[in-house]
C-alpha positions in Angstrom: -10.0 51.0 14.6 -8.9 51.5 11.2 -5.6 50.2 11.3 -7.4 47.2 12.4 -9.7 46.7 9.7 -6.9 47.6 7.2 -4.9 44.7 8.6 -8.0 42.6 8.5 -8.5 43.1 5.1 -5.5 42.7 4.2 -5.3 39.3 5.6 -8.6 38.6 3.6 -6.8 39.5 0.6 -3.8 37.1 1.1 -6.0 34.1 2.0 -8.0 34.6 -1.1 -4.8 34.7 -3.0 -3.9 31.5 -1.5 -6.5 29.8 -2.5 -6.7 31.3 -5.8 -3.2 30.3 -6.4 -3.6 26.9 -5.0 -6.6 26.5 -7.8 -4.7 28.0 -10.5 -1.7 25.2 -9.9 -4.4 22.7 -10.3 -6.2 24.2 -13.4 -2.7 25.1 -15.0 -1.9 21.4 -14.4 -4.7 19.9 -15.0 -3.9 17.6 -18.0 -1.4 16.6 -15.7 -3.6 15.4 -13.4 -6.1 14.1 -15.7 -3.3 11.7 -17.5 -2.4 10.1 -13.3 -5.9 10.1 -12.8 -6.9 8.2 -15.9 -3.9 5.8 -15.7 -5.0 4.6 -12.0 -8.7 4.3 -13.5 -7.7 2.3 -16.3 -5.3 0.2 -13.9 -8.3 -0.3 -11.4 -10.8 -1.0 -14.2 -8.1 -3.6 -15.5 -7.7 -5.1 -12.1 -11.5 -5.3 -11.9 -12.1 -7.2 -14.8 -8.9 -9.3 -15.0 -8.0 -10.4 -11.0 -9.1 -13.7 -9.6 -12.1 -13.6 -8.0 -11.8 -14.9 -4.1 -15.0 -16.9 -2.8 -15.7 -17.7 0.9 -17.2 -20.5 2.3 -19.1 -20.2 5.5 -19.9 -23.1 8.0 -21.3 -22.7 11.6 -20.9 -25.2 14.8 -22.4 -24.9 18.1 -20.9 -26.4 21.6 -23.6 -27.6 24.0 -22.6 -27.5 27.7 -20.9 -31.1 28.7 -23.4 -33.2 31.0 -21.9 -32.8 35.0 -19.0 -36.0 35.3 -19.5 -36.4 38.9 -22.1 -34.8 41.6 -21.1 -31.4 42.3 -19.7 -30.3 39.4 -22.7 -27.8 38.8 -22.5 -26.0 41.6 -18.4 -25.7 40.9 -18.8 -24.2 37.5 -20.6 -21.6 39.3 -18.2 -20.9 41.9 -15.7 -20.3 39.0 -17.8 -17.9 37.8 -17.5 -20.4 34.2 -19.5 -19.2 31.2 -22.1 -21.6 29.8 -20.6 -21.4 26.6 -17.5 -22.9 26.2 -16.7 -21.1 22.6 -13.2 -19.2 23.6 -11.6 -23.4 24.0 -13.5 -24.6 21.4 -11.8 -21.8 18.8 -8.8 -22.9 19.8 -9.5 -26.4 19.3 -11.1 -26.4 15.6 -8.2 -24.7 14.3 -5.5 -26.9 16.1 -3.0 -28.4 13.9 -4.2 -31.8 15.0 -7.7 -31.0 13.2 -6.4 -29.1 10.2 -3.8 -31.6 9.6 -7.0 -34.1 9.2 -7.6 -32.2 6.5 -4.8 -31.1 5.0 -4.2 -35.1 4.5 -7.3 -35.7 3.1 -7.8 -33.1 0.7 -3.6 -32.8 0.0 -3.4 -29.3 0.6 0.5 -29.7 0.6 0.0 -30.1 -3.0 -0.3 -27.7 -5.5 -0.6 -27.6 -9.0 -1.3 -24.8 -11.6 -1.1 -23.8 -15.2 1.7 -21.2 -15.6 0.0 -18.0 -17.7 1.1 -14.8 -18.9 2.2 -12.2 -16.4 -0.8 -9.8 -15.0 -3.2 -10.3 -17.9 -3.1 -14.3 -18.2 -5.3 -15.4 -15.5 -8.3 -13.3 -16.7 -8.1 -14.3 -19.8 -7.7 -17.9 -19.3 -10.9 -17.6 -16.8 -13.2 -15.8 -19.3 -12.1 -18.7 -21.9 -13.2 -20.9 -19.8 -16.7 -19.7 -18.8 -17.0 -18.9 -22.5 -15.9 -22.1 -23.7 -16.5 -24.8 -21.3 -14.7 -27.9 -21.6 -12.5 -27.0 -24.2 -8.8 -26.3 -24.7 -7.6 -22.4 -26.0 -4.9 -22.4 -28.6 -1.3 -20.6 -27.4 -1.7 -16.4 -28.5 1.3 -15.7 -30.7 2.8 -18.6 -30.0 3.5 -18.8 -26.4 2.7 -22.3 -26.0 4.7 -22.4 -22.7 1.5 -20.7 -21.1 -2.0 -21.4 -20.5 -4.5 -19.5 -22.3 -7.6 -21.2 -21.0 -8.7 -24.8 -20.8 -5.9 -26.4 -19.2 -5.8 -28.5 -16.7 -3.9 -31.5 -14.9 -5.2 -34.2 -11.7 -1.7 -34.8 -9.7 -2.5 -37.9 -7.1 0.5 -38.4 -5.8 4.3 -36.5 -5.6 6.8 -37.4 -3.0 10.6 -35.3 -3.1 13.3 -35.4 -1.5 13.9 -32.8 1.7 16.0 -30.4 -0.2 13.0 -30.2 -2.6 10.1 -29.5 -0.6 8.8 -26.1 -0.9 10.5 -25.0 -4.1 8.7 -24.8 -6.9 9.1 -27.1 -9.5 8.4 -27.1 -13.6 6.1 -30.0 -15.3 6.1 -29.5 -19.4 3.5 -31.2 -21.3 4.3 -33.0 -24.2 2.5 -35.0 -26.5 0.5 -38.3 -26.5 0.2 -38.0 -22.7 3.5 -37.7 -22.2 5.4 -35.2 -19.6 8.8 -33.7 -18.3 9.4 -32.8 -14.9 11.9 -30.4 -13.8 13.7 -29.1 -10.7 13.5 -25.2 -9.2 17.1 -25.1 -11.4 15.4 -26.2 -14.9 17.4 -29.8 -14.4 15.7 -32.7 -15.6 14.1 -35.2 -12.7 12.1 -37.3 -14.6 9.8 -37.7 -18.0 6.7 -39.8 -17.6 3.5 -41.0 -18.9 0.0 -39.8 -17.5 -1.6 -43.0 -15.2 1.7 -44.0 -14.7 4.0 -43.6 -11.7 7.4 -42.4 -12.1 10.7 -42.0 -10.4 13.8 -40.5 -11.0 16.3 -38.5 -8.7 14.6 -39.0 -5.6 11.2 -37.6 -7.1 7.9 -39.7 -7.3 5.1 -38.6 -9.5 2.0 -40.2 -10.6 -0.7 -37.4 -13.3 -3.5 -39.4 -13.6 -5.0 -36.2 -16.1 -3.3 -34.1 -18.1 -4.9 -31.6 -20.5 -2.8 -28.9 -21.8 -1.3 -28.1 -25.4 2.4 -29.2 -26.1 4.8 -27.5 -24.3 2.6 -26.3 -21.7 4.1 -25.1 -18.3 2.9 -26.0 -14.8 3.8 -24.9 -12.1 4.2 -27.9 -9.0 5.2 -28.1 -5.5 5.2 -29.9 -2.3 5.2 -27.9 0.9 5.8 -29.1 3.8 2.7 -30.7 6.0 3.6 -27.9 8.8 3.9 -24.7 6.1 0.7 -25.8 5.0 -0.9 -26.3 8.3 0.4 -22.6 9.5 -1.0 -20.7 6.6 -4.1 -22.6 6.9 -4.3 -21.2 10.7 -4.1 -18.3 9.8 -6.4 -18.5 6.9 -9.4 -20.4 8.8 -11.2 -17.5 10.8 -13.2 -18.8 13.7 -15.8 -16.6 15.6 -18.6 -17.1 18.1 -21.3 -15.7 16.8 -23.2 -13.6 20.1 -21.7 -13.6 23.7 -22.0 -16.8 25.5 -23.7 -18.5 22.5 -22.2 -21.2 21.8 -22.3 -20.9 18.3 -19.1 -20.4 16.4 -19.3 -19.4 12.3 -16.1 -20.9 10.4 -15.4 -19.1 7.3 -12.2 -19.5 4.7 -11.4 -17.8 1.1 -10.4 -19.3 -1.3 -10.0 -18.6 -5.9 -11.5 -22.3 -5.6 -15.0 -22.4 -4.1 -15.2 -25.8 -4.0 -11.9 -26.3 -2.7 -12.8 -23.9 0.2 -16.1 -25.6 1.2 -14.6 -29.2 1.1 -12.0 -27.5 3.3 -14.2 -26.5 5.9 -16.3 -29.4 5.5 -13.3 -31.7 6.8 -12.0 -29.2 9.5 -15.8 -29.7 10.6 -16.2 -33.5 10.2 -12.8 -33.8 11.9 -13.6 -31.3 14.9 -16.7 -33.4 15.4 -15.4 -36.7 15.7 -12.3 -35.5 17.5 -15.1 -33.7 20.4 -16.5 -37.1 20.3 -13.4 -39.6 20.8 -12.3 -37.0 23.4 -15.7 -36.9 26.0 -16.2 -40.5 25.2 -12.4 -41.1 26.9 -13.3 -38.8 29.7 -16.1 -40.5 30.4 -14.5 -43.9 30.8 -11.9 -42.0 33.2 -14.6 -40.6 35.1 -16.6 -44.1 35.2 -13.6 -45.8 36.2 -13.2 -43.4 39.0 -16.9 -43.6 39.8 -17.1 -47.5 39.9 -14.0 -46.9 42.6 -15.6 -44.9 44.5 -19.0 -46.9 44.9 -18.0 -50.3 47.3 -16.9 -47.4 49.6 -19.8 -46.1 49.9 -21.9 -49.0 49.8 -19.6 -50.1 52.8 -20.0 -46.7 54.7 -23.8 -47.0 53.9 -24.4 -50.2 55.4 -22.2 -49.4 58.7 -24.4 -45.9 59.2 -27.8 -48.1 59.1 -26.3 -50.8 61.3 -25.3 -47.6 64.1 -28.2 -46.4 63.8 -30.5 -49.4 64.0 -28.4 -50.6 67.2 -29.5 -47.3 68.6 -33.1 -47.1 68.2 -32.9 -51.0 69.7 -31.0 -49.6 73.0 -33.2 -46.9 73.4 -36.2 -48.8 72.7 -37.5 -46.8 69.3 -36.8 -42.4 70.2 -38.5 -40.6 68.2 -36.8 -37.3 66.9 -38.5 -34.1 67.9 -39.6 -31.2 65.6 -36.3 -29.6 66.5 -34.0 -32.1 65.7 -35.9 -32.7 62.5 -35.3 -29.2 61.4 -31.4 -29.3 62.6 -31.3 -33.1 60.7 -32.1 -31.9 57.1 -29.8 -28.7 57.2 -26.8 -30.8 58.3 -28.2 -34.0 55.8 -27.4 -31.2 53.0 -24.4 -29.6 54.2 -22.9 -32.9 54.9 -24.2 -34.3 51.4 -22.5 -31.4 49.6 -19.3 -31.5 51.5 -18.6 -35.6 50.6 -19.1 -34.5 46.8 -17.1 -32.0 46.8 -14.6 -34.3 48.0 -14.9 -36.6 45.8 -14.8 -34.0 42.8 -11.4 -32.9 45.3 -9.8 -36.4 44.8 -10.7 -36.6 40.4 -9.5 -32.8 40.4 -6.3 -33.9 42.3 -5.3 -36.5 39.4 -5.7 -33.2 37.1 -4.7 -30.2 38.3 -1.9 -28.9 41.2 -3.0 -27.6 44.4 -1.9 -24.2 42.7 -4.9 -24.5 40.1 -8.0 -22.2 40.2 -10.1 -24.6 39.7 -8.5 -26.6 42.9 -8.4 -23.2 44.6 -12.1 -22.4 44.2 -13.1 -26.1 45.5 -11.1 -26.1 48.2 -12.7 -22.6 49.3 -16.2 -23.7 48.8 -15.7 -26.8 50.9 -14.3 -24.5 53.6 -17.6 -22.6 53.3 -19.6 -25.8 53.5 -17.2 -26.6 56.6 -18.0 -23.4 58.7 -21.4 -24.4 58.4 -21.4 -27.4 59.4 -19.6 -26.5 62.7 -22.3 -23.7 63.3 -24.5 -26.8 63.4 -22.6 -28.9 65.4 -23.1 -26.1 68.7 -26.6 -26.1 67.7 -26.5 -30.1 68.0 -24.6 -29.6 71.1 -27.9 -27.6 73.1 -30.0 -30.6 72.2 -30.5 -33.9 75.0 -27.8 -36.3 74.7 -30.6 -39.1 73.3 -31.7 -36.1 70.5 -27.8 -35.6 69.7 -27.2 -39.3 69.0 -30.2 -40.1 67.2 -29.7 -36.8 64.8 -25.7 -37.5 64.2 -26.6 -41.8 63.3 -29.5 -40.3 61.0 -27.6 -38.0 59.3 -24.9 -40.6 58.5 -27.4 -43.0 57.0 -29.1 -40.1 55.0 -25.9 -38.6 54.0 -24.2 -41.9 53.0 -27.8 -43.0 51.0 -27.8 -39.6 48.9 -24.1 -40.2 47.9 -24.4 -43.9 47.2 -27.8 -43.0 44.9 -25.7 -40.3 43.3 -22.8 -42.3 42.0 -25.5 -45.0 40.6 -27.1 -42.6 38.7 -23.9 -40.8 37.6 -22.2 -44.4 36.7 -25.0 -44.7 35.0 -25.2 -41.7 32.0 -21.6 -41.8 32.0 -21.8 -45.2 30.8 -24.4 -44.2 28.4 -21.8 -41.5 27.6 -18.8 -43.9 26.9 -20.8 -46.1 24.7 -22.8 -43.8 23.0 -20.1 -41.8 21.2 -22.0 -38.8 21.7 -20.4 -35.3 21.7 -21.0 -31.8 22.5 -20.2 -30.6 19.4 -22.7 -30.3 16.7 -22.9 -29.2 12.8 -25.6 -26.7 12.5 -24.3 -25.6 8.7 -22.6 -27.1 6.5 -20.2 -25.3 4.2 -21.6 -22.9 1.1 -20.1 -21.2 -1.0 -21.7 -18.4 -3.1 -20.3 -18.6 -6.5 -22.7 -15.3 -7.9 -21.0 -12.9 -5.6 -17.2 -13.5 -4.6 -15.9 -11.7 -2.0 -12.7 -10.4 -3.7 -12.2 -8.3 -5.3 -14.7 -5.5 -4.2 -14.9 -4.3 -8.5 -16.8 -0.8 -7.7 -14.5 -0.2 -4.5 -11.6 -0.9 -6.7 -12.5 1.2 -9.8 -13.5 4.3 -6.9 -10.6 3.7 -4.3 -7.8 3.4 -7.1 -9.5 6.8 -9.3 -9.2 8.2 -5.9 -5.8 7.2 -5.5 -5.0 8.6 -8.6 -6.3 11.6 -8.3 -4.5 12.0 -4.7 -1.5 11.4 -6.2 -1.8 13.7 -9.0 -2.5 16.3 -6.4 0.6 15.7 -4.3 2.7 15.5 -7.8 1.4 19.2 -8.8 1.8 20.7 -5.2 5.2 19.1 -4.5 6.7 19.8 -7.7 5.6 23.4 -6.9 7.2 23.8 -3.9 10.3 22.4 -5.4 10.2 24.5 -8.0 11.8 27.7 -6.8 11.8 29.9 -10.3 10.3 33.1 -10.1 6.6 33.3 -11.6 5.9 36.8 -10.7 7.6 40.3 -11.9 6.9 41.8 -8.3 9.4 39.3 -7.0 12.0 40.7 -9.2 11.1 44.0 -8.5 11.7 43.1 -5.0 14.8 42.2 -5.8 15.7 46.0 -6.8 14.9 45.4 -10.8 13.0 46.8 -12.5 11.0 44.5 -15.3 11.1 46.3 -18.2 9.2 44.0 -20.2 7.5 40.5 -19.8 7.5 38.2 -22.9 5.4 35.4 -23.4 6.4 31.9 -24.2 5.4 31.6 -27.8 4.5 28.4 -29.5 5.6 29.8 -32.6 9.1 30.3 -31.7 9.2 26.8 -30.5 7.7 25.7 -34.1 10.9 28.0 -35.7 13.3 26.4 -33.6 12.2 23.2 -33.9 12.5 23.7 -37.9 15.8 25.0 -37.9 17.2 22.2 -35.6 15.6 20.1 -38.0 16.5 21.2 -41.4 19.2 23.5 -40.7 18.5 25.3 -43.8 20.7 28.1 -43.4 17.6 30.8 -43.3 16.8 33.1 -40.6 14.4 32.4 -37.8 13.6 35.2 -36.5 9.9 35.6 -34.7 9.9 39.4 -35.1 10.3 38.9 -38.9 8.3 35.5 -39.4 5.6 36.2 -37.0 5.0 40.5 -35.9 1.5 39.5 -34.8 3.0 37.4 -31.6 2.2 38.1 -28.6 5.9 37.8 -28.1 7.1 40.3 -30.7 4.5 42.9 -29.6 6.6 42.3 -26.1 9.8 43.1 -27.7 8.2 46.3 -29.2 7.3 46.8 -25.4 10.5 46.5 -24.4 11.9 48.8 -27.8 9.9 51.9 -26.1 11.1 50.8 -22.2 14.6 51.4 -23.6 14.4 54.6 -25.3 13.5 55.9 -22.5 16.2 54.1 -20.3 18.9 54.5 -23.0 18.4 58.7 -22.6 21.3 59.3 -19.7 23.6 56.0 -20.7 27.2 57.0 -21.7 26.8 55.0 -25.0 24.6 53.2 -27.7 26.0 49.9 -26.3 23.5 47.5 -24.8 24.7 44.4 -22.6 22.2 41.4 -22.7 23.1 39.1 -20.3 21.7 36.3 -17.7 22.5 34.1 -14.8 22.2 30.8 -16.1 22.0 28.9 -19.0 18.4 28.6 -20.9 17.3 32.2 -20.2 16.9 33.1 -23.5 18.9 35.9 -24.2 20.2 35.0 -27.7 16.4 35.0 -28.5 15.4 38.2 -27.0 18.9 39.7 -28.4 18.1 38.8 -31.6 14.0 39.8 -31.9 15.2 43.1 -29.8 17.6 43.7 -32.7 14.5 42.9 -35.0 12.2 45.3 -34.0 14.7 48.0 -33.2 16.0 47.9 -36.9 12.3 47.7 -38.4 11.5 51.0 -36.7 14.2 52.1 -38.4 17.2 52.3 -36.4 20.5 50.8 -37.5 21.3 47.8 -35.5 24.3 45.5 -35.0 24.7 42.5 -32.9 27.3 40.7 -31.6 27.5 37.2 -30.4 29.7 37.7 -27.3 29.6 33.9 -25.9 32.4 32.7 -27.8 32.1 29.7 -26.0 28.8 28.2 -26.5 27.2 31.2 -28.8 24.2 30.3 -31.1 23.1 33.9 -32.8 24.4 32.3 -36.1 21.6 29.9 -36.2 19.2 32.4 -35.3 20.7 34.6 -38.2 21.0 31.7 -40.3 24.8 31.6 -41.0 27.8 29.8 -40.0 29.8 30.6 -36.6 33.3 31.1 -38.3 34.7 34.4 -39.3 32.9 35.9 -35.8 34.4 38.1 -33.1 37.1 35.7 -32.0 38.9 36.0 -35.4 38.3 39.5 -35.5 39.5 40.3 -31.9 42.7 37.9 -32.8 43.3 40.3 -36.1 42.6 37.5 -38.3 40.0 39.4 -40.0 39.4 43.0 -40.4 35.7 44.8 -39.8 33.9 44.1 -43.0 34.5 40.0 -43.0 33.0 39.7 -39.9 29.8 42.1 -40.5 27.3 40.2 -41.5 24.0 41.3 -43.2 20.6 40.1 -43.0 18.9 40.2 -46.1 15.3 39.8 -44.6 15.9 43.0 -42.8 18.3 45.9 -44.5 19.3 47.8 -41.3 20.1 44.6 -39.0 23.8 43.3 -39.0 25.4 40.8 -36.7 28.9 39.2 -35.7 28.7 36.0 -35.3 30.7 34.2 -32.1 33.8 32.6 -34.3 35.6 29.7 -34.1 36.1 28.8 -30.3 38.9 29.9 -28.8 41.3 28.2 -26.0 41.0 31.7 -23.9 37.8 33.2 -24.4 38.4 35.8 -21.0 41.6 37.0 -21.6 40.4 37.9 -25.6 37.9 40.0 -24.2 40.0 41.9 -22.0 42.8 42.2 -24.9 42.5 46.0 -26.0 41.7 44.9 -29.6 38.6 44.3 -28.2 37.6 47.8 -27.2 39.0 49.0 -30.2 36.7 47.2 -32.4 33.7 48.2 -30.0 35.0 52.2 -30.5 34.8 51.5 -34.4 31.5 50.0 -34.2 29.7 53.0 -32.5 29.5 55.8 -34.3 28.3 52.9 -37.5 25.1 52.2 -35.6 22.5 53.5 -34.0 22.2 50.1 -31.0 25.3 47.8 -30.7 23.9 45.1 -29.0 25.9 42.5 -27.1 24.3 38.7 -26.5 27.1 37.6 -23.6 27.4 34.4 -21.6 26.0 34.0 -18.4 27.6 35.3 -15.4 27.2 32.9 -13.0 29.5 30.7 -15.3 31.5 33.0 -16.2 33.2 36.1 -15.8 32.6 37.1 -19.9 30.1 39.4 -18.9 31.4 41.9 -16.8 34.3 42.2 -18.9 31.7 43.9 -21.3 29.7 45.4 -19.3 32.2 47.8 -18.3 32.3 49.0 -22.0 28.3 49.3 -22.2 26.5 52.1 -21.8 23.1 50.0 -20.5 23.1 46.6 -19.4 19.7 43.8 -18.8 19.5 40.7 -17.0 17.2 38.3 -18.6 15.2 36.1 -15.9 13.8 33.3 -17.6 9.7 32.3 -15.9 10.1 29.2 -14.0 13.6 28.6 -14.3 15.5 31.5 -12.8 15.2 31.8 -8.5 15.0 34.5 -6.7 18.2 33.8 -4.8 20.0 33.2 -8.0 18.9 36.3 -9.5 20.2 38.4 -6.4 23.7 36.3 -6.8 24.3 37.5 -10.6 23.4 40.9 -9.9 25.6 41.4 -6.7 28.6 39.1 -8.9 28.1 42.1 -11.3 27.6 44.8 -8.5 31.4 43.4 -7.6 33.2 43.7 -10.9 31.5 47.5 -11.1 28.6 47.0 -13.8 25.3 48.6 -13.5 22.2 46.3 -14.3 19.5 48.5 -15.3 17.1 45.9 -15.4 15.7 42.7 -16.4 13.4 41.2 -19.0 11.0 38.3 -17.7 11.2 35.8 -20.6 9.2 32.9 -21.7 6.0 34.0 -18.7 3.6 30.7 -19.3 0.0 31.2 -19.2 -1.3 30.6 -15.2 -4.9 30.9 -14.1 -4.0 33.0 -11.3 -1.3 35.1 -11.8 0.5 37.4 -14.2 -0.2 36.2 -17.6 -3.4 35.6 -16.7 -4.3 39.9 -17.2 -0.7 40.9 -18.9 -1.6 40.3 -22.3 -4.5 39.9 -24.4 -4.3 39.0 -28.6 -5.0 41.8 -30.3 -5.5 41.0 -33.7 -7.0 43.2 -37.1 -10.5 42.4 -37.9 -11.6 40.8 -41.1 
C-alpha cells in the first residue's frame, strides 16, 4: 500500500513539474509572445480601420401557386404529392443566366473601372478623404500622383476590345484639360482621347464621359466577358426561401458599392418578374389553344348523349329512374367526369412529357384507379332491369358530357383572362435596401479579437515548438546523468556581454576580464565556486595541469579559462594560461594582447620561454601564452616532443597551468593534451550543448585514454521554473 502511494505521489510530482515547466517557457518567453501578439493586434486594428467596408442589399419575392390550366389538374398535384410552394424552381430560375444577363446589360457589370491607390493602406485613406471632404479632389502624398488619394473619380459609358483583350486589365492615365491615355495589360499605347468624346485606336473603343482625377492619375479598366461576369454574379446572388413551403424567397448580394448592390437586385427582380409573366402568359395561350380544340368535341358528344337519351324516354314512353338507380347514376356521373379530364390533362401532358415521366406515370395510375371503379359500378348496373340499365347509362352520358363541356367554358375562359392580362405568379414584396450605417464586412470587433487571438496562438506554438526543437541541456541533473559531475554552474552575465561588446568595438588593447572588472557578478562569484570545487578535485591529480575543453564551438571556455585563471591568481596562487587552439584561439583578446609570439612559435623553437610569457599587469600573479601565428599543422605541433618539454618547464613555475584547447568534436587537439594533464573539464554551454553530444565528446575522449573529471554549466539563463530560478541569489554589501 505504500509502494502505491509512493508511486502515486510521485506521479503528482511529475505532472506538476509539467505544468510548471510548460508556464515557465511561457513566462521566460513572454516578451516574445507579447511582440506576435501585439503585431497581429496592430495588423487587425489596421485592417479594421483601413479595409473596405462590404454592404448587402436584401430584396424578398414570393411565388403564388399557378391557377389549374385545365380541369383536373388539382387533384394531379396532389397525387404527385407537389408542394404548394414552388420556391426550390423558382431559385433556380431568378438566378438563371437569362435573368442576370438582364442585368448585367443594363447596369454594365462587364465593366469596371477604378482609381489605382497605394498598396494596403490606399483605399482607407482615400475613403476617409472622401467622407471628410466631400466633393473634393485630395492632392498626390509625396508625390505619387500615379495614385488616388481620395476624390477621384471617372463615368466610363462605353468600351468595346478586341477578343484578345477582354478580361485583362488595362491602364487609363489622366492628363490634363480633360484629356486621357489608354494603355494595354503590356503598358503599349491604344489610344489618347478627350472626355465626351469617343475614341478608337487598335481595335479599342472608348467613350469617358467624366473624368476627375489629378494629372497622371492611374485607373485601372477592364472588360470581362458577359459569361465571367454572369458566373461570378451566380455565385454571388444568394437566394433562399424564407420558411418551408412558403413561398417566399429573400435575395441578398454584397457589394463595397451599396448602391450598386441594390440597383443589382432591383433588376434581377424586375427582370424575374416580367420574365414569370411573359412565361404563364405563353402557357396560357398553349393551353387555350388546346382548350378551344377540345370544346366542338365535346359540344358534338354533348348533343349526341341528349339526342340518345331523349329517343329513349320517347320509346319508353317517359321511365322514371328509381331511388336506386339515382344513387348508382351520381357515383358513376363523377367517376366518369373525372376519368374524361384526366384524359384530357393525358393528351396536353403527352405533347410535354414521355410516357417515362412521373408526372405521366402518376396520371396514368390515377386514371387506372378511377377505371377499377368504374367497372365495380358497371356489375352493380348489371343487377338493375334492362329499362333501369339504359336509362342510367344515356343519363350518365348527358351529365358527364354537360360537366366537361361547362368545364372547358369556364377554363377557356380565365385562361383567356390569363393570356391578356399579363398577370404572373411572381410578386415583389421588398424592394432592395441597403443599410449604409452598419456594413456587413468587415466584422471590426471580431477582427481586432479573432486576429489578437491568432496572435497569441501563434506565439504559443512559436515558444513550444522552438522548445522541443531545441535540444540543449537546461538542467545540471541531465549532465549528471550523463556520469559528470557539475562542478559549478555560471550564470550568463550581462556584464560580460557589455565587456565583449566593448573590446569588439574599440579593440583597445586592455584586458577584459569580468573577475577583475566586475568581482561582485554573479558570474565571478561562480568561478570562485568552481576555484574551491577544484581544490578539492585537484588533491589525487598527477599534476598542476588543468585541461579546459568542450564539444562544440560557443561553449565558452576561453571565458571560463580566463576568469578561472583570475580568481585563482587573486587568491593568491601563481597562474599561467595557455591558449592551446592554435587554430581559432581568442585568449589574446581577453588578455588584451596580440596573438603572435604564442605557443606555435614557441613549440616551433622560434622563441624561447620568456618571449612567449606574457604578463598581466591588472593582476601580478596571472601570465598567459597566447595561441601564435596559425600554423599549417596545428595536430602534429602538439604531438611534437617540444611540446611536452615546454609543459615540464612550465610546472614547477606555477602553481595551476591552465590549458584553453579546441573543441573535440572538431578536432583531435584536445586529447593530445589531455594526456599530459593532471585534471581535465568539459564545459557544457546552457541551451546550446545536447545531451547526446555531450555523451559523444566524452566517449571521443574516453577513446583516446583522457579522464574528464567534470563539467562546468556555462552561461545558465534565468527560467521561472528551473535551475536558476533557486541557484543563485545577488548578494550584495549593504550601504
Amino acid at each position: 500500500m505504500t509502494q502505491l502511494t509512493n508511486v502515486n505521489v510521485a506521479r503528482n510530482n511529475e505532472e506538476e513539474l509539467d505544468l510548471g515547466a510548460m508556464l515557465g517557457t511561457l513566462v521566460d518567453n513572454r516578451w516574445l509572445i507579447i511582440a506576435i501578439t501585439g503585431l497581429f493586434l496592430a495588423c487587425s486594428l489596421a485592417y479594421a480601420l483601413l479595409a473596405t467596408p462590404i454592404y448587402q442589399a436584401d430584396a424578398m419575392v414570393q411565388v403564388e401557386q399557378k391557377v389549374p390550366e385545365l380541369p383536373g389538374i388539382s387533384a394531379l398535384s396532389q397525387t404527385l404529392g407537389a408542394s404548394n410552394s414552388q420556391a426550390t424552381t423558382e431559385i433556380a430560375l431568378i438566378t438563371s443566366r437569362t435573368v442576370i444577363g438582364k442585368a448585367v446589360d443594363d447596369l454594365k457589370l462587364d465593366i469596371s473601372v477604378a482609381p489605382r491607390r497605394f498598396p494596403m493602406i490606399g483605399a482607407g485613406i482615400s475613403r476617409r478623404y472622401g467622407l471628410s471632404h466631400p466633393g473634393e479632389l485630395a492632392s498626390p502624398v509625396l508625390g505619387l500622383d500615379r495614385y488616388d488619394w481620395g476624390g477621384a473619380k471617372i463615368d466610363l459609358k462605353q468600351i468595346d476590345v478586341r477578343d484578345d483583350l477582354l478580361g485583362k486589365t488595362l491602364t487609363l492615365i489622366a492628363g490634363d484639360n480633360g484629356n486621357y491615355t489608354l494603355l494595354d495589360n503590356h503598358d503599349d499605347l491604344l489610344l489618347q482621347g478627350t472626355v465626351g468624346q469617343a475614341s478608337s485606336g487598335h481595335g479599342v473603343t472608348l467613350l469617358v464621359t467624366a473624368l476627375k482625377a489629378n494629372p497622371g492619375t492611374h485607373f485601372d479598366v477592364r472588360r470581362e466577358r458577359a459569361l465571367t461576369t454572369i458566373n461570378s454574379l451566380q455565385q454571388a446572388i444568394q437566394a433562399t426561401e424564407k420558411g418551408k413551403d412558403s413561398g417566399i424567397i429573400a435575395l441578398s448580394y454584397q457589394n463595397a458599392n451599396p448602391r450598386l448592390a441594390a440597383a443589382l437586385l432591383d433588376r434581377v427582380s424586375e427582370w424575374y418578374v416580367h420574365q414569370n409573366v411573359d412565361w404563364n402568359a405563353a402557357e396560357a395561350a398553349n393551353s387555350l389553344k388546346f382548350v378551344q380544340e377540345q370544346l366542338p368535341k365535346v359540344r358534338v358528344d354533348l348533343d349526341k348523349a341528349q339526342a340518345a337519351l331523349n329517343a329513349f324516354q320517347i320509346q319508353a314512353r317517359s321511365v322514371d329512374i328509381t331511388m336506386q338507380t339515382k344513387a348508382l347514376l351520381d357515383q358513376s356521373v363523377a367517376v366518369e367526369a373525372n376519368i374524361q379530364q384526366l384524359r384530357m390533362q393525358q393528351a396536353d401532358i403527352a405533347r410535354r412529357f414521355t410516357p417515362q415521366h412521373p408526372a405521366y406515370k402518376a396520371l396514368m395510375q390515377q386514371i387506372g384507379q378511377l377505371e377499377g371503379q368504374k367497372s365495380q359500378m358497371d356489375k352493380q348496373v348489371d343487377d338493375l332491369p334492362d329499362t333501369q340499365q339504359e336509362l342510367l347509362k344515356l343519363t350518365r352520358d348527358v351529365e358527364v358530357s354537360n360537366q366537361t363541356y361547362t368545364g372547358l367554358l369556364n377554363q377557356a375562359q380565365q385562361l383567356d383572362i390569363a393570356r391578356a392580362g399579363k398577370v404572373g405568379n411572381v410578386h415583389v414584396v421588398d424592394s432592395a435596401q441597403v443599410d449604409i450605417t452598419s456594413p456587413v464586412k468587415p466584422k471590426k470587433v471580431l477582427v481586432v479579437f479573432g486576429g489578437t487571438f491568432l496572435g497569441a496562438f501563434l506565439a504559443f506554438g512559436i515558444v513550444f515548438v522552438r522548445q522541443m526543437l531545441n535540444r540543449g541541456v537546461e538542467e545540471p541533473s541531465v549532465i549528471e546523468q550523463l556520469g559528470l559531475p557539475v562542478y559549478a554552474s555560471v550564470p550568463v552575465s550581462p556584464t560580460e556581454n557589455q565587456i565583449a561588446l566593448t573590446e569588439r568595438v574599440r579593440g583597445d588593447g586592455r584586458h577584459h576580464l569580468l573577475a577583475i572588472s566586475a568581482p561582485a557578478d554573479l558570474a565571478t562569484e561562480a568561478m570562485r565556486s568552481l576555484r574551491t570545487s577544484l581544490h578539492f578535485a585537484r588533491m589525487e591529480a598527477k599534476n598542476n595541469l588543468l585541461m579546459i575543453s568542450g564539444s562544440s564551438p560557443e561553449a565558452g571556455k576561453t571565458f571560463v579559462s580566463a576568469n578561472l585563471a583570475a580568481v585563482m591568481a587573486q587568491a593568491g596562487q601563481r597562474v599561467l594560461v595557455i591558449d592551446g587552439d592554435m587554430r581559432k584561439g581568442s585568449l589574446h583578446k581577453v588578455m588584451g594582447g596580440k596573438p603572435t609570439d604564442g605557443l606555435s612559435e614557441l613549440i616551433s623553437g622560434q622563441i624561447d620561454l620568456s618571449q612567449a610569457i606574457r604578463p598581466l599587469p591588472a593582476l601580478e600573479n596571472l601570465h598567459y601564452i597566447a595561441r601564435g601565428k596559425v600554423p599549417p599543422n596545428p595536430s602534429e605541433l602538439l604531438m611534437n616532443p617540444r611540446f611536452n618539454e615546454v609543459i615540464q618547464q612550465l610546472l614547477p613555475l606555477y602553481d595551476l597551468v591552465l590549458v584553453d584547447t579546441p573543441p573535440i568534436l572538431a578536432v583531435t587537439d584536445a586529447s593530445i593534451i589531455g594526456h599530459m594533464a593532471g585534471t581535465s573539464l568539459l564545459v557544457i554551454r546552457f541551451g546550446l550543448n545536447q545531451a547526446r553530444e555531450i555523451a559523444l565528446a566524452r566517449q571521443r575522449f574516453a577513446q583516446n585514454g583522457v579522464e574528464i573529471k567534470g563539467a562546468i554549466f556555462n552561461a545558465v539563463e534565468r527560467r521561472s521554473s528551473g535551475y536558476y530560478s533557486y541557484g543563485y541569489y545577488e548578494y550584495k554589501t549593504a550601504h
